[in-house]
N, CA, C and O atoms as CSV, one atom per row, in Angstrom:
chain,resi,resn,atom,element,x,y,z
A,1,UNK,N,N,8.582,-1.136,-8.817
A,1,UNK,CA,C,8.130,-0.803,-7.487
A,1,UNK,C,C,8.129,-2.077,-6.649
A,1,UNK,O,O,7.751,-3.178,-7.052
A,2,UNK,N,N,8.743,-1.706,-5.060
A,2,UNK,CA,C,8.775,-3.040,-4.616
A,2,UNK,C,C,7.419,-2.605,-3.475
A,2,UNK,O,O,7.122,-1.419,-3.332
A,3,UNK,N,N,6.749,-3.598,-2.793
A,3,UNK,CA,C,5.853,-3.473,-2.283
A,3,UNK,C,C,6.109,-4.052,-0.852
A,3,UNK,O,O,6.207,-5.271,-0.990
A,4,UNK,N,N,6.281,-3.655,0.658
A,4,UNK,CA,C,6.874,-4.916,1.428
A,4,UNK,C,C,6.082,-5.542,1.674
A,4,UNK,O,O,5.290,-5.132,2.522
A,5,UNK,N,N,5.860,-6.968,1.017
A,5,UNK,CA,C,5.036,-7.756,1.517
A,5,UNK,C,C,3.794,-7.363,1.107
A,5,UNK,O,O,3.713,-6.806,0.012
A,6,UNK,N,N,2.700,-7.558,1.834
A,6,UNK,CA,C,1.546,-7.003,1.196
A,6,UNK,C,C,0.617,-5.785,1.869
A,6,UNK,O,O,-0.606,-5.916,1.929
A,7,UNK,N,N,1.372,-4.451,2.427
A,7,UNK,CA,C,1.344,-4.097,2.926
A,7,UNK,C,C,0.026,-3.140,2.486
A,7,UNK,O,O,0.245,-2.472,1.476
A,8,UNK,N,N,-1.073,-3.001,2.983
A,8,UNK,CA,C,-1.869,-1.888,2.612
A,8,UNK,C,C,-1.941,-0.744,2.171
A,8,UNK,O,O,-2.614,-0.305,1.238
A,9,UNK,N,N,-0.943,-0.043,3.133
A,9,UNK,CA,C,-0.136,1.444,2.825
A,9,UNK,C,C,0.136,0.967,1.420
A,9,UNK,O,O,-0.592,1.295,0.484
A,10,UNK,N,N,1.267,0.134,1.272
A,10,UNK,CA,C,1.914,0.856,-0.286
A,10,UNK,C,C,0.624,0.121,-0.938
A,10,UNK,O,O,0.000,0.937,-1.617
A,11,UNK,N,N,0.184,-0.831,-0.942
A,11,UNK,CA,C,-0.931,-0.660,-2.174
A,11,UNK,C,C,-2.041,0.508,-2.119
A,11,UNK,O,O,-2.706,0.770,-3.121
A,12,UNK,N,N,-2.183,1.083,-1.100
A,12,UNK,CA,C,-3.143,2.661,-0.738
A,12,UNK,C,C,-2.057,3.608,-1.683
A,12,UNK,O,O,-2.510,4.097,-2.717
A,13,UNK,N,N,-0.748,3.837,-1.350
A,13,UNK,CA,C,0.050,5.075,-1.843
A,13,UNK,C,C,0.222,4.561,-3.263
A,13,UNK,O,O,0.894,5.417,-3.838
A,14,UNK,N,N,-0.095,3.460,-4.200
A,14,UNK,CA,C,0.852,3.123,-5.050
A,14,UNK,C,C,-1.137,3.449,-5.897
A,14,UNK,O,O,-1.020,4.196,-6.869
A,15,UNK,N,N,-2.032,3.200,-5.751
A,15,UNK,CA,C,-3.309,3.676,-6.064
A,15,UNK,C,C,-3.502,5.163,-5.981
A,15,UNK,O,O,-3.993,5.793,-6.917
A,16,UNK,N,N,-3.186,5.616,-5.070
A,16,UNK,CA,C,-3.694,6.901,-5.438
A,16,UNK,C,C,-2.332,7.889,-6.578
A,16,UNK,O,O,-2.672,8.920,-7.158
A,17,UNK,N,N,-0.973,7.361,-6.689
A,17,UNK,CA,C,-0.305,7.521,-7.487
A,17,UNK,C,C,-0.828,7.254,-8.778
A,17,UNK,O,O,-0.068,7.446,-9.726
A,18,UNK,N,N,-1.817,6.905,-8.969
A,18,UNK,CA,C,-2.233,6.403,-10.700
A,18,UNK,C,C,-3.429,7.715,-11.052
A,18,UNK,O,O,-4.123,8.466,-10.366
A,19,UNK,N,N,-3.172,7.455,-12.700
A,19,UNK,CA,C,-3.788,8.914,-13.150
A,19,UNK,C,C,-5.169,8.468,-13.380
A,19,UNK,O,O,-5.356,7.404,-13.971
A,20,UNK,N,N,-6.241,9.245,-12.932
A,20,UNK,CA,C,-7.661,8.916,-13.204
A,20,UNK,C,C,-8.290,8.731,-14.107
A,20,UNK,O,O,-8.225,9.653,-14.920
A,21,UNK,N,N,-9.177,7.586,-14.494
A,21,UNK,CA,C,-9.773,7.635,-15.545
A,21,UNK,C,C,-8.927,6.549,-17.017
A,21,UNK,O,O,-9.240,6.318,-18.185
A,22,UNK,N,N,-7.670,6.106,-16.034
A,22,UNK,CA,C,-6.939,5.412,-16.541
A,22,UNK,C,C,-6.927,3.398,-16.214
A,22,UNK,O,O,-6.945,3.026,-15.041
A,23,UNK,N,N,-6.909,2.758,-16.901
A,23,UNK,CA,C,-6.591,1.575,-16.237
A,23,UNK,C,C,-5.329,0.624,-16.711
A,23,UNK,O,O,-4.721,0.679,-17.780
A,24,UNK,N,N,-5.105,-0.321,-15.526
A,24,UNK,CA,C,-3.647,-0.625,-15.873
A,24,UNK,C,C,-3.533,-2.375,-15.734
A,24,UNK,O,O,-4.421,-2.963,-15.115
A,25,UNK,N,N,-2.710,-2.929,-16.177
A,25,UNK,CA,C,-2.701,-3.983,-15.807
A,25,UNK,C,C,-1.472,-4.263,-14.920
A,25,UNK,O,O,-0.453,-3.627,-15.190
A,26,UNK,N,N,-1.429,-5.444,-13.535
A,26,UNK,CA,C,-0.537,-5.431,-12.567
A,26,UNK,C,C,-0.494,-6.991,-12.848
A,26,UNK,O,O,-1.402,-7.765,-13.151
A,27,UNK,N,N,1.439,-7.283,-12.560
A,27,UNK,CA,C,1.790,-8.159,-12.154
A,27,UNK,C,C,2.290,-8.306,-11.342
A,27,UNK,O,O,2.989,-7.317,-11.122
A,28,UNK,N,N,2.499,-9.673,-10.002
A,28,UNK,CA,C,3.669,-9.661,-9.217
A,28,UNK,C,C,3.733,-10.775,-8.520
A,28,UNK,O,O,3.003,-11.703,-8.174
A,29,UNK,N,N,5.189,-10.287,-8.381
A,29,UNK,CA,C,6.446,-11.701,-7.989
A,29,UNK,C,C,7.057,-10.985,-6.881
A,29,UNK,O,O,7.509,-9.852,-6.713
A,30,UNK,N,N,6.874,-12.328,-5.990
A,30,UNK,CA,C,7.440,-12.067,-5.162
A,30,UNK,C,C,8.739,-12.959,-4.977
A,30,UNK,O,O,9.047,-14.076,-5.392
A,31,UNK,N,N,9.527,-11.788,-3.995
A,31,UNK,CA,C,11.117,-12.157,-3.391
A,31,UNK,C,C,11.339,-12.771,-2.015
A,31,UNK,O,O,10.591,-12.633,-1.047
A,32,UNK,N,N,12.305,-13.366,-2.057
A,32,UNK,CA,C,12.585,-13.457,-0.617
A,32,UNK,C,C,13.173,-12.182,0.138
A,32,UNK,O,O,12.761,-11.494,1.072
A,33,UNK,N,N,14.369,-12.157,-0.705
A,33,UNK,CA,C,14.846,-10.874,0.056
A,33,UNK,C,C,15.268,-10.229,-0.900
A,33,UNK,O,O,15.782,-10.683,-1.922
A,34,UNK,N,N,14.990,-8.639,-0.501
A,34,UNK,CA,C,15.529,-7.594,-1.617
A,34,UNK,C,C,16.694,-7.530,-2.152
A,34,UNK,O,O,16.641,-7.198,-3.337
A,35,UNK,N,N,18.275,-7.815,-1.536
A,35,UNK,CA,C,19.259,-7.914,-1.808
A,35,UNK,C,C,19.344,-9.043,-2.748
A,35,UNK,O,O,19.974,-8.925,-3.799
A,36,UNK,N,N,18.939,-9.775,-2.528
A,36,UNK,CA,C,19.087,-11.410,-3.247
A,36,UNK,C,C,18.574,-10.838,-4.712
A,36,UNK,O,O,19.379,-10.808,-5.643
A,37,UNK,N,N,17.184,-10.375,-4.896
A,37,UNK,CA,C,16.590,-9.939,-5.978
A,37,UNK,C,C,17.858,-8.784,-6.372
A,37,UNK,O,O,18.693,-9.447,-6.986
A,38,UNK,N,N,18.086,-8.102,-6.324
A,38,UNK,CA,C,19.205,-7.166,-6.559
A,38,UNK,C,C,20.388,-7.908,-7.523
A,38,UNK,O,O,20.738,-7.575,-8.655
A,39,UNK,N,N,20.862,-8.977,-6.723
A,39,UNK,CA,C,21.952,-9.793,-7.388
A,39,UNK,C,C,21.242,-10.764,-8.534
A,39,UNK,O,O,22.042,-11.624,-8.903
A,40,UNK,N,N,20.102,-10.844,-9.118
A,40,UNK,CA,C,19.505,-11.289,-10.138
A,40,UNK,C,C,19.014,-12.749,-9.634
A,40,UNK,O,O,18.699,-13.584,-10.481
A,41,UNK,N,N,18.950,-13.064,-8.222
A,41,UNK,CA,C,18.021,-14.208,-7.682
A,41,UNK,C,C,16.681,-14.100,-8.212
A,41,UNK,O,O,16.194,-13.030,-8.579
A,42,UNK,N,N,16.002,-15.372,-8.254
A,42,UNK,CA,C,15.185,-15.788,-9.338
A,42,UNK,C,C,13.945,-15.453,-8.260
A,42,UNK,O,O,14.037,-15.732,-7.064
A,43,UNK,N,N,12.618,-14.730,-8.939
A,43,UNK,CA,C,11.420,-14.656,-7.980
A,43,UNK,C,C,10.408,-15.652,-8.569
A,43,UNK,O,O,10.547,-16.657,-9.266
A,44,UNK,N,N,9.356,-15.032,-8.052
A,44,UNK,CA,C,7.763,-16.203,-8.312
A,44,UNK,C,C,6.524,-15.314,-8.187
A,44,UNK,O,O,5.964,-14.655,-7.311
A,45,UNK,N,N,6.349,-15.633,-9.580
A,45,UNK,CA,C,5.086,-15.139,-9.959
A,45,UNK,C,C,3.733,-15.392,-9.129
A,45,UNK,O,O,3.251,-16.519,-9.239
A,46,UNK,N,N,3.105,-14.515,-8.354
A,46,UNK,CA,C,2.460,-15.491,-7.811
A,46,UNK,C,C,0.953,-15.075,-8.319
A,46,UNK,O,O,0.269,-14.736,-7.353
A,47,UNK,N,N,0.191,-15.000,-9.671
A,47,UNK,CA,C,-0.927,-15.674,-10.150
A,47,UNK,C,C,-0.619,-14.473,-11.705
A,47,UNK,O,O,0.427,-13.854,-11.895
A,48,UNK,N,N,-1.757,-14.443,-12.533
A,48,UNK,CA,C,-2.268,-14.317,-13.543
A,48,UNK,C,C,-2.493,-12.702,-13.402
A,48,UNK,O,O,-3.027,-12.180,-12.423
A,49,UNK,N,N,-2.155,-12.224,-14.177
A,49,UNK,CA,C,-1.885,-10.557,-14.510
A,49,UNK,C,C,-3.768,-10.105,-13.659
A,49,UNK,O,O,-4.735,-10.864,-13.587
A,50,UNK,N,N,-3.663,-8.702,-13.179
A,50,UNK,CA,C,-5.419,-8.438,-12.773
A,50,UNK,C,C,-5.426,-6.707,-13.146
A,50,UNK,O,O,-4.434,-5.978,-13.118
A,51,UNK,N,N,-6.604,-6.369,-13.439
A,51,UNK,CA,C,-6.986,-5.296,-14.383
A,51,UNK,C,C,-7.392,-4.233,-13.000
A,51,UNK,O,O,-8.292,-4.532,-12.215
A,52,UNK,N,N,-6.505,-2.877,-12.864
A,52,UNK,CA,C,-7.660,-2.063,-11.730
A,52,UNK,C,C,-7.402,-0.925,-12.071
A,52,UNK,O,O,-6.745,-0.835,-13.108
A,53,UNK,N,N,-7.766,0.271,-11.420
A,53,UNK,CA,C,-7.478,1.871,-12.078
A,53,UNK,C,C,-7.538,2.294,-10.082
A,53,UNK,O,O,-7.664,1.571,-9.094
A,54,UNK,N,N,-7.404,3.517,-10.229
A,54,UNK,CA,C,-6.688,4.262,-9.402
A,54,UNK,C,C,-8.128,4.154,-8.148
A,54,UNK,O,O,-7.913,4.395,-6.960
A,55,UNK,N,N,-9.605,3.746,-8.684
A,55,UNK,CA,C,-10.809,3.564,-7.891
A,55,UNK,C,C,-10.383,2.120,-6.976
A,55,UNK,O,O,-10.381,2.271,-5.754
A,56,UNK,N,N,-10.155,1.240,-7.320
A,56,UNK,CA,C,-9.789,0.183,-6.894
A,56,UNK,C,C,-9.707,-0.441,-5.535
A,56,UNK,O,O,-9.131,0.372,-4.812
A,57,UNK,N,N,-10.004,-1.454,-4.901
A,57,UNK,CA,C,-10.193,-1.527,-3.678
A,57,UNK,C,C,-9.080,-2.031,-3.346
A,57,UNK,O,O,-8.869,-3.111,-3.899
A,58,UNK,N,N,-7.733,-1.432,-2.187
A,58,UNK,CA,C,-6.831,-1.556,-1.801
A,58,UNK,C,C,-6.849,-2.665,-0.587
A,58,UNK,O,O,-5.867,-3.272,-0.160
A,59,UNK,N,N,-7.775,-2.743,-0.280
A,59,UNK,CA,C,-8.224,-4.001,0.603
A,59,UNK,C,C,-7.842,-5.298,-0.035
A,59,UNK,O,O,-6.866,-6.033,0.117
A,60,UNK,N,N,-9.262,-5.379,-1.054
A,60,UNK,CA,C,-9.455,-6.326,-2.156
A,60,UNK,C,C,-7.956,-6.803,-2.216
A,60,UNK,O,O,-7.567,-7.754,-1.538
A,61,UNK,N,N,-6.914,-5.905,-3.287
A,61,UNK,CA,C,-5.768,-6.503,-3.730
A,61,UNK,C,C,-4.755,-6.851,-2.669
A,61,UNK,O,O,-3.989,-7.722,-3.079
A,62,UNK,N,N,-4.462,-6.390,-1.241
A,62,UNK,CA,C,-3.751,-6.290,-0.189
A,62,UNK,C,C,-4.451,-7.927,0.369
A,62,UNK,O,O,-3.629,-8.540,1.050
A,63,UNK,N,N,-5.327,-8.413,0.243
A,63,UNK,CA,C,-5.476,-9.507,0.790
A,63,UNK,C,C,-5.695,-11.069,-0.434
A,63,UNK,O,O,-5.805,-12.279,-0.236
A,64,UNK,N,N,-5.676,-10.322,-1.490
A,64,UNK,CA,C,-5.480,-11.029,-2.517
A,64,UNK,C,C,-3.874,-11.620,-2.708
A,64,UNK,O,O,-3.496,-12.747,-3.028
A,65,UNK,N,N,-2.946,-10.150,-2.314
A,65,UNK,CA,C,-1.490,-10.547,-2.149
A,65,UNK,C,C,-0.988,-11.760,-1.436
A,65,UNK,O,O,-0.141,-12.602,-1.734
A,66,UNK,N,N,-2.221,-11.495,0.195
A,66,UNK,CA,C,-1.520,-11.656,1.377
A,66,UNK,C,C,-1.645,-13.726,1.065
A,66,UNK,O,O,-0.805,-14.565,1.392
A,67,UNK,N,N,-3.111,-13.973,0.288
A,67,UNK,CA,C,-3.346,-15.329,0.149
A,67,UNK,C,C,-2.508,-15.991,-0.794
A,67,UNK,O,O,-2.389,-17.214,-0.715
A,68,UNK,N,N,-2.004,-15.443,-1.541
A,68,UNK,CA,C,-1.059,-15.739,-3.076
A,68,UNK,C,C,0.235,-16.254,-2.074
A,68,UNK,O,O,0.539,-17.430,-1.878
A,69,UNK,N,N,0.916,-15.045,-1.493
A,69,UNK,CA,C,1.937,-15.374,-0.664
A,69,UNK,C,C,2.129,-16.154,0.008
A,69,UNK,O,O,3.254,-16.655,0.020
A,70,UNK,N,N,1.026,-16.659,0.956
A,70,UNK,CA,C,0.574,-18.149,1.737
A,70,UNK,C,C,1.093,-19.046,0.896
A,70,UNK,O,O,2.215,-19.549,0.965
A,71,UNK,N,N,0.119,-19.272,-0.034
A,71,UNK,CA,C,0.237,-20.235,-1.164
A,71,UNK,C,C,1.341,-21.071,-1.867
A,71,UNK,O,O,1.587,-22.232,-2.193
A,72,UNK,N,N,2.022,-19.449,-1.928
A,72,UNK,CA,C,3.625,-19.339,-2.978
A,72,UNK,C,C,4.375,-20.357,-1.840
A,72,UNK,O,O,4.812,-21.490,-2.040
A,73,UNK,N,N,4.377,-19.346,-0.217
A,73,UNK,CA,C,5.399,-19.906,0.699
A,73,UNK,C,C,5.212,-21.946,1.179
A,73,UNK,O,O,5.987,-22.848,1.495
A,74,UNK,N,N,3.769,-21.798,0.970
A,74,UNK,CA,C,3.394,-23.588,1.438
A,74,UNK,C,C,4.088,-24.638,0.538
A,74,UNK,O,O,4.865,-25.566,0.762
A,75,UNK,N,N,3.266,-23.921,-1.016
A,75,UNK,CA,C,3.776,-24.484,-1.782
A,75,UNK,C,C,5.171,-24.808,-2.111
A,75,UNK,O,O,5.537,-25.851,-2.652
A,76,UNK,N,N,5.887,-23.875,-1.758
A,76,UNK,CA,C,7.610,-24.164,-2.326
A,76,UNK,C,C,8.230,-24.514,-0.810
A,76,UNK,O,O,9.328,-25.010,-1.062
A,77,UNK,N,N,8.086,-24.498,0.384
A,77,UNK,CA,C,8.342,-24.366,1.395
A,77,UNK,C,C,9.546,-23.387,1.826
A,77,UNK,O,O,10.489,-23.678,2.562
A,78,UNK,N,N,9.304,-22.221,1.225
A,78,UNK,CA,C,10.035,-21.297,1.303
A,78,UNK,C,C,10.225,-20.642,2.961
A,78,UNK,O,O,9.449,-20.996,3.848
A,79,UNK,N,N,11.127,-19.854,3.170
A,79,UNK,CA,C,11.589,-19.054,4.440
A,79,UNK,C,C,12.497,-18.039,3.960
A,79,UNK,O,O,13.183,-18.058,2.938
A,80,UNK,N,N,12.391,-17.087,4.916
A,80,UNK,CA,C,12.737,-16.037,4.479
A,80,UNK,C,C,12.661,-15.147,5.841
A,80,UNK,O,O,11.818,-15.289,6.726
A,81,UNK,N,N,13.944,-14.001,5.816
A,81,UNK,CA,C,14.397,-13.472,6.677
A,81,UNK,C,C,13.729,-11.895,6.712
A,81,UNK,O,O,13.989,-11.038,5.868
A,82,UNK,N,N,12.899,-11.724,7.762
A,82,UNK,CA,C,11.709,-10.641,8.180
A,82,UNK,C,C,12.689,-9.175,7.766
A,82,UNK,O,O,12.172,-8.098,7.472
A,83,UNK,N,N,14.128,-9.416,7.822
A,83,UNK,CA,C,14.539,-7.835,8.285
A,83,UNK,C,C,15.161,-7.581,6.555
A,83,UNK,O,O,15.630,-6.509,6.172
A,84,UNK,N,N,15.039,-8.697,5.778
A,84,UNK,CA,C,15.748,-8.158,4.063
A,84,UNK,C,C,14.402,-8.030,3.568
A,84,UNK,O,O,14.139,-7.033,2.897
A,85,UNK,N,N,13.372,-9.023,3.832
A,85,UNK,CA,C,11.851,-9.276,2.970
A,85,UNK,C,C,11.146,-10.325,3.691
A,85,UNK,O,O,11.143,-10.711,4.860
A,86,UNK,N,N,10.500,-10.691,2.531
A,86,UNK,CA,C,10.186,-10.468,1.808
A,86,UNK,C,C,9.515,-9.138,1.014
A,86,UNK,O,O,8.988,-8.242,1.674
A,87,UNK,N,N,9.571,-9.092,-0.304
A,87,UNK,CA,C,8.709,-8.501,-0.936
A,87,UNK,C,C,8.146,-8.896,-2.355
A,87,UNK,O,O,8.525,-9.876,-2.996
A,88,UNK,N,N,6.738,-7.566,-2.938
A,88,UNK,CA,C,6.643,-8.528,-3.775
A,88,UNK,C,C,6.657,-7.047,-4.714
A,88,UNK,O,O,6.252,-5.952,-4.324
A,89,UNK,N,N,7.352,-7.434,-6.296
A,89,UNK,CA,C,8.033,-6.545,-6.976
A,89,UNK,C,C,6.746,-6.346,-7.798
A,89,UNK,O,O,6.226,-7.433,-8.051
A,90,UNK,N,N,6.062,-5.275,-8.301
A,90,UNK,CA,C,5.120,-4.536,-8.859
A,90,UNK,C,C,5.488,-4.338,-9.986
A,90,UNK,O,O,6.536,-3.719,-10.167
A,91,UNK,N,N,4.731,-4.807,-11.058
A,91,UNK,CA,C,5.136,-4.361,-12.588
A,91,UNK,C,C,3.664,-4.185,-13.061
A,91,UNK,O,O,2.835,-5.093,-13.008
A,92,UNK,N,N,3.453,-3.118,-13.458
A,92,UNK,CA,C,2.262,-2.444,-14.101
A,92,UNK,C,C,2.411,-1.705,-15.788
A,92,UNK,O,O,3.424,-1.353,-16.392
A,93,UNK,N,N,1.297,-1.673,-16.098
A,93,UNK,CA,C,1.543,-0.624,-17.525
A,93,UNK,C,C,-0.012,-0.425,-17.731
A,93,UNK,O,O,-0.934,-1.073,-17.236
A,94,UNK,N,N,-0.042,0.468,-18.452
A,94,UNK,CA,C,-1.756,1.326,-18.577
A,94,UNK,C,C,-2.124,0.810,-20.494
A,94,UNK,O,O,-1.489,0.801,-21.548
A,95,UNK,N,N,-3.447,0.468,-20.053
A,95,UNK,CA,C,-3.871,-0.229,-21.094
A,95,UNK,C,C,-5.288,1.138,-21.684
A,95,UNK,O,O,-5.472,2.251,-21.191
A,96,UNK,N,N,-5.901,0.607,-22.621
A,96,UNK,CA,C,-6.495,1.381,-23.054
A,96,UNK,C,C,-7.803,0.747,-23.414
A,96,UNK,O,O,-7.788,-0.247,-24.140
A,97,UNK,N,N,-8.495,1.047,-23.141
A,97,UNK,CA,C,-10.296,-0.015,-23.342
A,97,UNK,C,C,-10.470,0.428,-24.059
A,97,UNK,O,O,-10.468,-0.309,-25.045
A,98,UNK,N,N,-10.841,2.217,-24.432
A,98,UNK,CA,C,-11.750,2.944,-25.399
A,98,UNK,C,C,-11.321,2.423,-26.597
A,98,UNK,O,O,-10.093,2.330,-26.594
A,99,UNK,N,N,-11.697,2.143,-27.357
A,99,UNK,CA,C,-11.534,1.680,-29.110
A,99,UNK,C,C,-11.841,3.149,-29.800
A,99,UNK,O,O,-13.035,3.427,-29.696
A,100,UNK,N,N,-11.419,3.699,-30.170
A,100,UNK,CA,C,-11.284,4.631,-31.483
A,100,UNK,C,C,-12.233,4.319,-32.664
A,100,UNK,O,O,-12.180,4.992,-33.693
């Protein structure tokens, strides 16, 4: 899942897409531009995997994105063209707390 940027909407639509009662762990890297990522251009992780379920505050992570991205762009002195991306590519999987 690509996310544009750190857009509220898709982290709102990409939350209520998750099954209840479930939790997952999320990573993400962001691109400059989608095409580039397409042709196997290299992205950037921008922090440490974070634990949420479908309750989750879409705020919270939408501005958690938005500071990572700052960060990513200062730090590397990156630029990037508004009308390909950026974005930042969503990789999730559902974990399981309850112990058996």
């Amino acid at each position: 899942m690509i996310f544009n940027f750190c857009d509220f909407k898709d982290v709102q639509d990409f939350l209520d897409n998750l099954d209840h009662d479930k939790a997952y762990v999320l990573t993400f890297d962001l691109i400059t531009d989608k095409s580039g990522y397409e042709l196997g251009n290299p992205s950037i992780i921008l922090g440490s995997p974070i634990l949420i379920s479908k309750n989750s505050n879409p705020w919270l992570i939408s501005n958690y994105l938005s500071e990572r991205i700052k960060l990513a762009t200062w730090s590397y002195g990156l630029e990037y063209d508004m009308k390909d991306g950026p974005g930042v590519i969503v990789k999730y999987r559902e974990i399981n707390l309850y112990f058996k």
